[in-house]
PyMOL Python script that loads the backbone (N, CA, C, O; Angstrom):
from pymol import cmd

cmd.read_pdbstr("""\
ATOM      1  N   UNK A   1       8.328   0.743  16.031  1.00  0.00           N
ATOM      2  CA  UNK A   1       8.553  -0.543  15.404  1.00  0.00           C
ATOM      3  C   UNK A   1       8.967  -0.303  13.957  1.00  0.00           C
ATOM      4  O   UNK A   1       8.557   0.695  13.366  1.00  0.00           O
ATOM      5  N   UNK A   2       9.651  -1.060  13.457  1.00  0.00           N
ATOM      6  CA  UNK A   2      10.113  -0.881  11.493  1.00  0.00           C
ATOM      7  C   UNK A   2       9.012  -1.157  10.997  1.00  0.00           C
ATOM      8  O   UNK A   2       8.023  -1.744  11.438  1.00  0.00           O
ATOM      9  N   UNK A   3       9.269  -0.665   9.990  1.00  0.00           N
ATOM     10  CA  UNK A   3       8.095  -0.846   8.962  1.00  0.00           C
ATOM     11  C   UNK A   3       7.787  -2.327   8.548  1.00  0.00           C
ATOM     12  O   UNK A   3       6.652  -2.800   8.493  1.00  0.00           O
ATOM     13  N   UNK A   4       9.190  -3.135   8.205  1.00  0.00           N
ATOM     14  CA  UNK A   4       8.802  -4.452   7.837  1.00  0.00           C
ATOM     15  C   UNK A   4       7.951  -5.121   9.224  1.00  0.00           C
ATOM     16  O   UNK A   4       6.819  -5.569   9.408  1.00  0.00           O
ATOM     17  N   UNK A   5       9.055  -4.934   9.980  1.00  0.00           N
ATOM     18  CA  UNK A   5       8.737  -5.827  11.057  1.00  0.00           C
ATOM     19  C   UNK A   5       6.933  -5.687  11.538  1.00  0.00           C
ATOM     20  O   UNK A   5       6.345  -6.544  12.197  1.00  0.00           O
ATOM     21  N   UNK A   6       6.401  -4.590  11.092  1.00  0.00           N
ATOM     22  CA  UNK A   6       5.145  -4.229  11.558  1.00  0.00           C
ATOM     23  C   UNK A   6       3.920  -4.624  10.571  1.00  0.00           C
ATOM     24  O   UNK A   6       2.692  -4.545  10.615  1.00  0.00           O
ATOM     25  N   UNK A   7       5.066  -5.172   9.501  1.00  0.00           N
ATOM     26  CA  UNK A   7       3.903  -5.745   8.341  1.00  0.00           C
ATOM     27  C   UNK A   7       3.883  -6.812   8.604  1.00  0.00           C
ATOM     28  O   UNK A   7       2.801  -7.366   8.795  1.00  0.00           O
ATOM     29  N   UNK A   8       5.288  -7.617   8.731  1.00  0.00           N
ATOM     30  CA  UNK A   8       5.436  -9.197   9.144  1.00  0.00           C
ATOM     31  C   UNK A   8       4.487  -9.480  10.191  1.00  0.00           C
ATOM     32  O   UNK A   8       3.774 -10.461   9.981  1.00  0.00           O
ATOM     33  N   UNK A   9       4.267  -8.702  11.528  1.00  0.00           N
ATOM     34  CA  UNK A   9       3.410  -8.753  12.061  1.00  0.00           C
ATOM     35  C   UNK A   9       1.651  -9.458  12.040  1.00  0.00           C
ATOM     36  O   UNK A   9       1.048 -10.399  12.556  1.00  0.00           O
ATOM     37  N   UNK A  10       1.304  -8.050  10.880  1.00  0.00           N
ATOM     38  CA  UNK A  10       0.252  -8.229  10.360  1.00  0.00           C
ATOM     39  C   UNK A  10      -0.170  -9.098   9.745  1.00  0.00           C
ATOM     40  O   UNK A  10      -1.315  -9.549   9.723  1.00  0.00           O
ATOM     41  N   UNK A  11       1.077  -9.515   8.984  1.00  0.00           N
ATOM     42  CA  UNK A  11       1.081 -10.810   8.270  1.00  0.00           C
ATOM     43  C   UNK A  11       0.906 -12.256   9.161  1.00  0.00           C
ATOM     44  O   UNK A  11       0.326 -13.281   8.801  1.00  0.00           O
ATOM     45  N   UNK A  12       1.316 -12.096   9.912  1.00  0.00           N
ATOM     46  CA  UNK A  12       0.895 -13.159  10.720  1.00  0.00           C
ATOM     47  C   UNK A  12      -0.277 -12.979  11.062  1.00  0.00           C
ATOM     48  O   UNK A  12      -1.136 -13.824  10.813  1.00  0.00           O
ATOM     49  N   UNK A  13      -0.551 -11.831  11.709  1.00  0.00           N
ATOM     50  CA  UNK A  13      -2.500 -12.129  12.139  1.00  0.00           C
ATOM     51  C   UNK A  13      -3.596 -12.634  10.931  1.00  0.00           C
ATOM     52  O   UNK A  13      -4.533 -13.426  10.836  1.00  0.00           O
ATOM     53  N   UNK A  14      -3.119 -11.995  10.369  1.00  0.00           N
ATOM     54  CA  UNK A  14      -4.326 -12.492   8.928  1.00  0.00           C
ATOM     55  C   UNK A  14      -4.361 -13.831   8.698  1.00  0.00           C
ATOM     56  O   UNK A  14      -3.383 -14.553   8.505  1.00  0.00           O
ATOM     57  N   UNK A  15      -5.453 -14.133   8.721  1.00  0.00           N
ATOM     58  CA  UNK A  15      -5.827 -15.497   8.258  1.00  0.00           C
ATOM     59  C   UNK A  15      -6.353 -16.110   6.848  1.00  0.00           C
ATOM     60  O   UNK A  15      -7.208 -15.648   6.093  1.00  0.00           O
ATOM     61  N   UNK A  16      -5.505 -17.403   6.717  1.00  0.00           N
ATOM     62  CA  UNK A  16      -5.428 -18.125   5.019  1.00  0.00           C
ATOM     63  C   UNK A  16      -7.133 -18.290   5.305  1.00  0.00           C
ATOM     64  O   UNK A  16      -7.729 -18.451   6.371  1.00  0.00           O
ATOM     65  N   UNK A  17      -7.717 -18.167   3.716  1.00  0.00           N
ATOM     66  CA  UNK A  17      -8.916 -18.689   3.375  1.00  0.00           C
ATOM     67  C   UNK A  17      -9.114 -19.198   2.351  1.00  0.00           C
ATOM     68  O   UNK A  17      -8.713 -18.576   1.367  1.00  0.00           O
ATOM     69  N   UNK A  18      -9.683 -20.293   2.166  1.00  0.00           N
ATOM     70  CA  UNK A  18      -9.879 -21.412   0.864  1.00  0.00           C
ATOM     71  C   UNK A  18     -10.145 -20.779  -0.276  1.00  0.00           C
ATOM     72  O   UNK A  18      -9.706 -21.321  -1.290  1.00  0.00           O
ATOM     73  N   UNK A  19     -10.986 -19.369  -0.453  1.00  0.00           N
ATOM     74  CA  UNK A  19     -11.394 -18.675  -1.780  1.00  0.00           C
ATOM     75  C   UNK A  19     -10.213 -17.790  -2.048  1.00  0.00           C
ATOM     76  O   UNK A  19      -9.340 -17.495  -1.233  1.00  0.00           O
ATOM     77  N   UNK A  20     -10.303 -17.398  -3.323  1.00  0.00           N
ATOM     78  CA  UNK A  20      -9.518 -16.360  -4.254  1.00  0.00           C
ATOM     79  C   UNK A  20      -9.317 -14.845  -3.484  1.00  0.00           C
ATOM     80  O   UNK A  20      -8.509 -14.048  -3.961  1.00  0.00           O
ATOM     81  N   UNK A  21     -10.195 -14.464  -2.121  1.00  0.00           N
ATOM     82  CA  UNK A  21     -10.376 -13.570  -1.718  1.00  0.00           C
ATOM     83  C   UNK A  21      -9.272 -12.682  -1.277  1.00  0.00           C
ATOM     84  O   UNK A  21      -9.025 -12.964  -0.104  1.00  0.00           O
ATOM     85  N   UNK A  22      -8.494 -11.724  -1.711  1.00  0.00           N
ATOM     86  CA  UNK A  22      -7.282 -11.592  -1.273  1.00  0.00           C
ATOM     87  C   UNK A  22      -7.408 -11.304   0.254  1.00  0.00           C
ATOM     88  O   UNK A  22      -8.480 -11.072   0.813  1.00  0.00           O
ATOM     89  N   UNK A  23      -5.759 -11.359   1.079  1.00  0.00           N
ATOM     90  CA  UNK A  23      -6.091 -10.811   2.322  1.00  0.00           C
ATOM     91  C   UNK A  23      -6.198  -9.315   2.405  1.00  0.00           C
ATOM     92  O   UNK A  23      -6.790  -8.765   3.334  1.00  0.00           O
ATOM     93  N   UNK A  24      -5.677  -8.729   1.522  1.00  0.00           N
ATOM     94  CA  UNK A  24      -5.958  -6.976   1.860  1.00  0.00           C
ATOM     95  C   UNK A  24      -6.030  -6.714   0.281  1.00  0.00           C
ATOM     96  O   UNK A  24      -5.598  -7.266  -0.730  1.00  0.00           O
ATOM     97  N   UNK A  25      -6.983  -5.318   0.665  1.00  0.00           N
ATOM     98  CA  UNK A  25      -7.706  -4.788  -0.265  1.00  0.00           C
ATOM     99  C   UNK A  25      -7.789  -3.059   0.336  1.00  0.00           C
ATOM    100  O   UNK A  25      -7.479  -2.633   1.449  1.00  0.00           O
ATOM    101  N   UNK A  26      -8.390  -2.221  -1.011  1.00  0.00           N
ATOM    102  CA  UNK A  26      -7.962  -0.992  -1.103  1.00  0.00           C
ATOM    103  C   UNK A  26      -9.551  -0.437  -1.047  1.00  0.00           C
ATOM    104  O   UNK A  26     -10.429  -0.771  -1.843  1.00  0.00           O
ATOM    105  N   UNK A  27      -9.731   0.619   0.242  1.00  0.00           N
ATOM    106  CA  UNK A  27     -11.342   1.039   0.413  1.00  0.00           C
ATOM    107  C   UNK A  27     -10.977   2.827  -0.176  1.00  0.00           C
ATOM    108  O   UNK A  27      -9.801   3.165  -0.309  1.00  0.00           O
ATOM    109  N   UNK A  28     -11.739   3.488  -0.376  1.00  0.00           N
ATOM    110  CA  UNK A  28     -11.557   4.650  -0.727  1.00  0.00           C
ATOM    111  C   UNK A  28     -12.800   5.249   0.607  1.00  0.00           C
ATOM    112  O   UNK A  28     -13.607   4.346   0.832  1.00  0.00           O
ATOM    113  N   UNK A  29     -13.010   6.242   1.275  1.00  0.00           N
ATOM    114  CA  UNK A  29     -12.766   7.027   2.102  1.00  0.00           C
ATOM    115  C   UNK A  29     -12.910   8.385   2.525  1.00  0.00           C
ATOM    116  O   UNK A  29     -12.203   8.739   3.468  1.00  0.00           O
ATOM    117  N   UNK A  30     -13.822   9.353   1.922  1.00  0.00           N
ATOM    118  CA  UNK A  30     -13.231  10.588   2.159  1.00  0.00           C
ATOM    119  C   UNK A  30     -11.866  11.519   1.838  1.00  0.00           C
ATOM    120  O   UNK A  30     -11.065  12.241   2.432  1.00  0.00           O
ATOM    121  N   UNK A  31     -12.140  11.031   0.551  1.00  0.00           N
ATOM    122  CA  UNK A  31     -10.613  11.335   0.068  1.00  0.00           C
ATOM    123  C   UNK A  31      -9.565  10.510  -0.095  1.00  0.00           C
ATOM    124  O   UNK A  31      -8.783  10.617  -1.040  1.00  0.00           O
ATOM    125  N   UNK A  32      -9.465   9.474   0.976  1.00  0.00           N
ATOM    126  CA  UNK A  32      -8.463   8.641   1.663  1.00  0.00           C
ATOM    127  C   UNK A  32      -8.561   7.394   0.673  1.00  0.00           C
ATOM    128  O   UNK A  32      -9.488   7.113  -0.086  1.00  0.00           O
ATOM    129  N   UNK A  33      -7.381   6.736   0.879  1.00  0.00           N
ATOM    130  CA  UNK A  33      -7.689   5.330   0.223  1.00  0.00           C
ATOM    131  C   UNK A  33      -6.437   4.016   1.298  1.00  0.00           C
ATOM    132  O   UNK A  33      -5.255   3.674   1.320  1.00  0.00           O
ATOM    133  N   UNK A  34      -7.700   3.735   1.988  1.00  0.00           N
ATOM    134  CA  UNK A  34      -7.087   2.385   3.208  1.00  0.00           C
ATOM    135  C   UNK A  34      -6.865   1.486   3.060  1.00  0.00           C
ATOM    136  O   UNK A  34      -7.878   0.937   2.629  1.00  0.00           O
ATOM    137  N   UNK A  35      -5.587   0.388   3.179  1.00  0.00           N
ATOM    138  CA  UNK A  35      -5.398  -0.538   2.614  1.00  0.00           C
ATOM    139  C   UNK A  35      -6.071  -1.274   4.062  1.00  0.00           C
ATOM    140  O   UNK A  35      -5.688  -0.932   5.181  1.00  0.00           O
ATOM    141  N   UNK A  36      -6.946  -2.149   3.875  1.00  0.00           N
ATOM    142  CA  UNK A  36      -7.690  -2.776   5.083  1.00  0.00           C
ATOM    143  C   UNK A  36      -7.644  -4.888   4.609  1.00  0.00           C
ATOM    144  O   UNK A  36      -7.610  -5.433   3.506  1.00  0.00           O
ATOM    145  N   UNK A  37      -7.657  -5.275   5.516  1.00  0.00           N
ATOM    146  CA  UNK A  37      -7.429  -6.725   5.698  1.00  0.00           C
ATOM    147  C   UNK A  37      -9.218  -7.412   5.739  1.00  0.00           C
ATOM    148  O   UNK A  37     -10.185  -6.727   6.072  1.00  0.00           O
ATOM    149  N   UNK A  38      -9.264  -8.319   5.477  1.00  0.00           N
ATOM    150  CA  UNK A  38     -10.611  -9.289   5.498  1.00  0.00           C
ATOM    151  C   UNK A  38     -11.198  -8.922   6.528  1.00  0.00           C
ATOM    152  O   UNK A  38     -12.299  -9.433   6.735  1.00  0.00           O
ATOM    153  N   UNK A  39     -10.744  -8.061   7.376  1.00  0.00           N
ATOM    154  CA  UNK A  39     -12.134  -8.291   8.372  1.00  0.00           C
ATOM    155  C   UNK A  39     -12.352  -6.517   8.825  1.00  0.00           C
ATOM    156  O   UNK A  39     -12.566  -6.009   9.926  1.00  0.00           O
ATOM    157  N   UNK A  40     -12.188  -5.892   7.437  1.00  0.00           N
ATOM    158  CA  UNK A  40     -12.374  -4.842   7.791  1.00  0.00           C
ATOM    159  C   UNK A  40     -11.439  -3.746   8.777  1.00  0.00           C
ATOM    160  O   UNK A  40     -11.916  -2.670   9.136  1.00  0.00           O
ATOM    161  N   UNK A  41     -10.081  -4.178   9.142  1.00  0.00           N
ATOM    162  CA  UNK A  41      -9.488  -3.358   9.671  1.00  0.00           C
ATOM    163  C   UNK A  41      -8.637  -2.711   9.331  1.00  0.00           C
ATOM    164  O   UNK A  41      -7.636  -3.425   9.299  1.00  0.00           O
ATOM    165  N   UNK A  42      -8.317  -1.325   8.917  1.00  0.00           N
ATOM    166  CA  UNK A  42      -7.528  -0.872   8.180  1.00  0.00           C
ATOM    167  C   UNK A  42      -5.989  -0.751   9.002  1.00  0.00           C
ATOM    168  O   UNK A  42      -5.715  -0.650  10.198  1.00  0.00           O
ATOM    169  N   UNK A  43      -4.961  -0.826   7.504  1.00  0.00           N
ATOM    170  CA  UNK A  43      -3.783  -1.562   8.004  1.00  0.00           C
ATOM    171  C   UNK A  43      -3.032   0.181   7.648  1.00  0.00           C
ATOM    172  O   UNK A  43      -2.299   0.711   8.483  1.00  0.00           O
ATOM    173  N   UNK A  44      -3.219   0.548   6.928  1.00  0.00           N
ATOM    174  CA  UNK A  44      -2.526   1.758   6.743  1.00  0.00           C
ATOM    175  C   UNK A  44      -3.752   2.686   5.522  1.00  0.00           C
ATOM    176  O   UNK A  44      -4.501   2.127   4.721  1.00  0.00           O
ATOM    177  N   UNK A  45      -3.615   4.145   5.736  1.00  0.00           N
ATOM    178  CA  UNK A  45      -4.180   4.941   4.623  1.00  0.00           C
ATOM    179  C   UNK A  45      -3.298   5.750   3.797  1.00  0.00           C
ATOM    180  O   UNK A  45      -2.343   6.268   4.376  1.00  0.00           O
ATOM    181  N   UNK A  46      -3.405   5.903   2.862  1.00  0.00           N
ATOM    182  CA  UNK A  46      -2.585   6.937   1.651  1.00  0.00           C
ATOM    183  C   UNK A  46      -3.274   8.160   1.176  1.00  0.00           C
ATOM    184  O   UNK A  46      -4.497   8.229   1.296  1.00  0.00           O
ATOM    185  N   UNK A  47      -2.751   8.916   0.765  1.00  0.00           N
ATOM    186  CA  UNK A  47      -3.635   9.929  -0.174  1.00  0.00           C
ATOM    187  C   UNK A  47      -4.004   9.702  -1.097  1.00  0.00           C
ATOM    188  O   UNK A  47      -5.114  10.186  -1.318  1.00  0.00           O
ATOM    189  N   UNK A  48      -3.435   8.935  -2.120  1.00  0.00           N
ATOM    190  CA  UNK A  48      -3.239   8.245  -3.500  1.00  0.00           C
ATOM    191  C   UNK A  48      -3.704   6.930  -3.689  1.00  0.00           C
ATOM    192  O   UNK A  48      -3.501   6.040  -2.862  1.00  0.00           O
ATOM    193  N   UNK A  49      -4.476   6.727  -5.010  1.00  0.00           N
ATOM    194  CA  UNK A  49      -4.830   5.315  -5.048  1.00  0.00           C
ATOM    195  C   UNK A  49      -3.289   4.718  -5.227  1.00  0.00           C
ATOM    196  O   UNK A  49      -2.899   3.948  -4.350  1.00  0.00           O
ATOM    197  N   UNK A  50      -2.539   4.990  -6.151  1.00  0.00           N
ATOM    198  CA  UNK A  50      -1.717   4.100  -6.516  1.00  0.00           C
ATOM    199  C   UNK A  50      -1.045   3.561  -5.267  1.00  0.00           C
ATOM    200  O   UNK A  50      -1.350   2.415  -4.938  1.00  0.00           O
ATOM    201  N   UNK A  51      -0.316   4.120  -4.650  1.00  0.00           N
ATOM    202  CA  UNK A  51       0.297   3.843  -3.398  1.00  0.00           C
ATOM    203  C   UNK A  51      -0.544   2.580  -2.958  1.00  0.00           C
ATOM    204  O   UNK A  51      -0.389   1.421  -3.345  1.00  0.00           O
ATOM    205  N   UNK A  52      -1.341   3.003  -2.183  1.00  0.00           N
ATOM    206  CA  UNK A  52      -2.505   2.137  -1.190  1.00  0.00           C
ATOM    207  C   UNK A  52      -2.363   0.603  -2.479  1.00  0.00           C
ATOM    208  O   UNK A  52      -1.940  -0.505  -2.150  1.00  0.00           O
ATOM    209  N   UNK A  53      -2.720   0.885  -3.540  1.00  0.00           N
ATOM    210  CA  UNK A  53      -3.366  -0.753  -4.754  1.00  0.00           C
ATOM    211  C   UNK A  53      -1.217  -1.100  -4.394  1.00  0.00           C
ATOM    212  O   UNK A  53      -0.870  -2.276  -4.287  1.00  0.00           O
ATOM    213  N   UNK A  54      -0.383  -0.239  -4.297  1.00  0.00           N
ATOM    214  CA  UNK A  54       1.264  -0.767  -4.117  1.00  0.00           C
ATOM    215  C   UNK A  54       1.470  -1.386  -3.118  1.00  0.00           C
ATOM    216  O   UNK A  54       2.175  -2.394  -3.169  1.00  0.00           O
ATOM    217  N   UNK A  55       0.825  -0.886  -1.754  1.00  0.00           N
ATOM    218  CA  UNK A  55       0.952  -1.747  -1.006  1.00  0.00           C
ATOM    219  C   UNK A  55       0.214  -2.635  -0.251  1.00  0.00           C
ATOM    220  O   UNK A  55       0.599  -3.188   0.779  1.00  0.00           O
ATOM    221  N   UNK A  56      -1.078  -2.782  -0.902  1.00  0.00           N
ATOM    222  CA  UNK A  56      -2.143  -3.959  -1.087  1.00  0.00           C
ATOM    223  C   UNK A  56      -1.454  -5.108  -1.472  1.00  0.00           C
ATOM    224  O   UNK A  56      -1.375  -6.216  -0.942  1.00  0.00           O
ATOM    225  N   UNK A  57      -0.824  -4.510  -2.795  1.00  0.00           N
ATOM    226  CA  UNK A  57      -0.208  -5.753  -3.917  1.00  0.00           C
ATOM    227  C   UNK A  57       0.951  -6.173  -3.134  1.00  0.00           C
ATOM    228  O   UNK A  57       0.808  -7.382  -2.952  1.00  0.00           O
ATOM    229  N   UNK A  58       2.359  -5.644  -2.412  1.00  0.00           N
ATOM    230  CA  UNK A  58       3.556  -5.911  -1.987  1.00  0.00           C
ATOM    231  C   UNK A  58       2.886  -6.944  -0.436  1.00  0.00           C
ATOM    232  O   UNK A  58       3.385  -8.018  -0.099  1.00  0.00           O
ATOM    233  N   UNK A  59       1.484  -6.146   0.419  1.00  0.00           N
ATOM    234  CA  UNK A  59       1.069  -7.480   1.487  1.00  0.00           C
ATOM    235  C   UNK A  59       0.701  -8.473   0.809  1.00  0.00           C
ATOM    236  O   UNK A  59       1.279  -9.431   1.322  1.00  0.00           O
ATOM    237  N   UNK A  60       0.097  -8.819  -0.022  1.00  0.00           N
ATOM    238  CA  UNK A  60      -0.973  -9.593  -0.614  1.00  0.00           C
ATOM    239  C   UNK A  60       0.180 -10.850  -1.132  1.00  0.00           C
ATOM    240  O   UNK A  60      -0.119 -12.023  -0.904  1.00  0.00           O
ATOM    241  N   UNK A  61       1.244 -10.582  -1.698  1.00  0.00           N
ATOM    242  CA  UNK A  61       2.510 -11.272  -2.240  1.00  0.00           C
ATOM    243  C   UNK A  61       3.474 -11.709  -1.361  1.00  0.00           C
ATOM    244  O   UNK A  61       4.084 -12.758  -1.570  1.00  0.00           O
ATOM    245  N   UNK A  62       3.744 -10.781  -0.077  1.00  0.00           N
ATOM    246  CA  UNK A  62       4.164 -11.383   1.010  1.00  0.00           C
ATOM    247  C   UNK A  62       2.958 -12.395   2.054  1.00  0.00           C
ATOM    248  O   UNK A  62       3.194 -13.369   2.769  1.00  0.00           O
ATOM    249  N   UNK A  63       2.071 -11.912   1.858  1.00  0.00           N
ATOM    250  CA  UNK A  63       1.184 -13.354   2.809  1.00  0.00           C
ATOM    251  C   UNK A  63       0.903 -14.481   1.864  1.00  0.00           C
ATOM    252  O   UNK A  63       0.170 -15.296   2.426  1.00  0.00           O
ATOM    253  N   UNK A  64       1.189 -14.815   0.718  1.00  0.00           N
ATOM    254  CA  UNK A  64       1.182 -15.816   0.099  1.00  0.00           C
ATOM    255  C   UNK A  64       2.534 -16.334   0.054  1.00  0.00           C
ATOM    256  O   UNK A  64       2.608 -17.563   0.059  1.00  0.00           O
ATOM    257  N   UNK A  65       3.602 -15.698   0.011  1.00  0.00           N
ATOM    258  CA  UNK A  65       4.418 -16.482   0.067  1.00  0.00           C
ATOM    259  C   UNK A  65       4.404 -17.043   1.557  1.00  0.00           C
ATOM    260  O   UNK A  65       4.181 -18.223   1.828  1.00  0.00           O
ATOM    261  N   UNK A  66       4.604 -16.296   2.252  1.00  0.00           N
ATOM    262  CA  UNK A  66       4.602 -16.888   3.812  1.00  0.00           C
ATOM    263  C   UNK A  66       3.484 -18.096   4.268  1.00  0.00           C
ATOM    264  O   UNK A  66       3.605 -19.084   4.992  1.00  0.00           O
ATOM    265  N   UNK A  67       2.525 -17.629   3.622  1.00  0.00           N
ATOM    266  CA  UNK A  67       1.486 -18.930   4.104  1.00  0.00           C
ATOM    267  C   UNK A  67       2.123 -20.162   3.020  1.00  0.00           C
ATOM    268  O   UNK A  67       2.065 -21.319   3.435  1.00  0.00           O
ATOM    269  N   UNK A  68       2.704 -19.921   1.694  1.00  0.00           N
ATOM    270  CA  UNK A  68       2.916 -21.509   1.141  1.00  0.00           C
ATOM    271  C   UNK A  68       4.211 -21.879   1.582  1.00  0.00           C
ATOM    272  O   UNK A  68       4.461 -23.069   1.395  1.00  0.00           O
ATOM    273  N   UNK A  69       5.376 -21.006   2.272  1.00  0.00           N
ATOM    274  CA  UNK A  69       6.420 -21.611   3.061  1.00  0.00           C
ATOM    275  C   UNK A  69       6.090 -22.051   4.310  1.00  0.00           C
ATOM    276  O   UNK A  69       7.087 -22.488   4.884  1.00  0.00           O
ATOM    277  N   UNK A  70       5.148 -22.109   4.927  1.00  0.00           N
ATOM    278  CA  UNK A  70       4.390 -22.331   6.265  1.00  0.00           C
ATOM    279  C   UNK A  70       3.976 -23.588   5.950  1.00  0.00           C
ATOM    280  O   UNK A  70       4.437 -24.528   6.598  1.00  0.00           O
ATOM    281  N   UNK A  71       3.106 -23.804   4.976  1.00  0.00           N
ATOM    282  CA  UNK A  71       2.556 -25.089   4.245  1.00  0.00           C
ATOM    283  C   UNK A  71       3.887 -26.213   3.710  1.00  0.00           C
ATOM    284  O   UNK A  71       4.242 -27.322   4.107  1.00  0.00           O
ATOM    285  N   UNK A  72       4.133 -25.744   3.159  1.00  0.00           N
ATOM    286  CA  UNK A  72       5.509 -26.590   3.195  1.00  0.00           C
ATOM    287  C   UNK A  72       6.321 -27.086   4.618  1.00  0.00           C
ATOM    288  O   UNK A  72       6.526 -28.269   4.890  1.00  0.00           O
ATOM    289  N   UNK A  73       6.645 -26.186   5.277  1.00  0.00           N
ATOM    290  CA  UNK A  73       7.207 -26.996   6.552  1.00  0.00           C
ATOM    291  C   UNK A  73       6.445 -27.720   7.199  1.00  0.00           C
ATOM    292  O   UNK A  73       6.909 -28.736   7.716  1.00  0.00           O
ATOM    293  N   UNK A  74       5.091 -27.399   7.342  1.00  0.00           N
ATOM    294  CA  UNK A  74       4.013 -28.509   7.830  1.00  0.00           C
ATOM    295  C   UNK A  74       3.897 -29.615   7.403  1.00  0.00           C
ATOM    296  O   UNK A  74       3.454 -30.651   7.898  1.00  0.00           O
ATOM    297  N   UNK A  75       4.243 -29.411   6.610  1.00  0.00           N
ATOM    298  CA  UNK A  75       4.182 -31.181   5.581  1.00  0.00           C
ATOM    299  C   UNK A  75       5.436 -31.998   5.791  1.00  0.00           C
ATOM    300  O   UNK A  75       5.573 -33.219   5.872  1.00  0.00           O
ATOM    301  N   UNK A  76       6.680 -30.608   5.888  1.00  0.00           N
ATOM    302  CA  UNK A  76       7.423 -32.055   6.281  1.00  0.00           C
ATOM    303  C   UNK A  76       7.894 -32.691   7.273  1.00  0.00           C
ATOM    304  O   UNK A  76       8.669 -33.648   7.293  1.00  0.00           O
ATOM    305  N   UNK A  77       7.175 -31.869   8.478  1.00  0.00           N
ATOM    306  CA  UNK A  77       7.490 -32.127   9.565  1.00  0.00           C
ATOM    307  C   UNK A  77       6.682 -33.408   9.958  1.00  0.00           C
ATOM    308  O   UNK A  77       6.823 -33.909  11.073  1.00  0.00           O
TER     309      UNK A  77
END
""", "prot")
cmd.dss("prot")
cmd.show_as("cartoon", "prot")
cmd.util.cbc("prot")
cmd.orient("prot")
């Protein structure tokens, strides 16, 4: 599967929540550092913090936009 297409994915499973809580976040590991989603499932691991907090930040910006263009068509439908 592509890489986007396998995030878009993900992006869809994750679910909007009313608090500030982002949907993915960066666990460290045994070395490792996992970018994992709200319910604890890790979405990908890196060697490097930076990487993993890069693509925490690049999901985290794509599921907000997608959930407030989602919100928008709901409304005007």
């Amino acid at each position: 599967m592509h890489c986007l297409a396998f995030i878009y994915t993900l992006l869809a499973m994750a679910k909007p929540q009313d608090d500030c809580t982002p949907a993915y976040s960066v666990e460290e590991k045994d070395d490792k550092h996992r970018v994992v989603d709200r319910s604890g499932r890790t979405i990908l691991q890196c060697a490097g913090a930076q990487d993993a907090m890069h693509y925490a930040t690049l999901m985290n910006q794509a599921f907000e936009v997608g959930y407030k263009a989602g919100y928008r068509d709901a409304n005007k439908a």
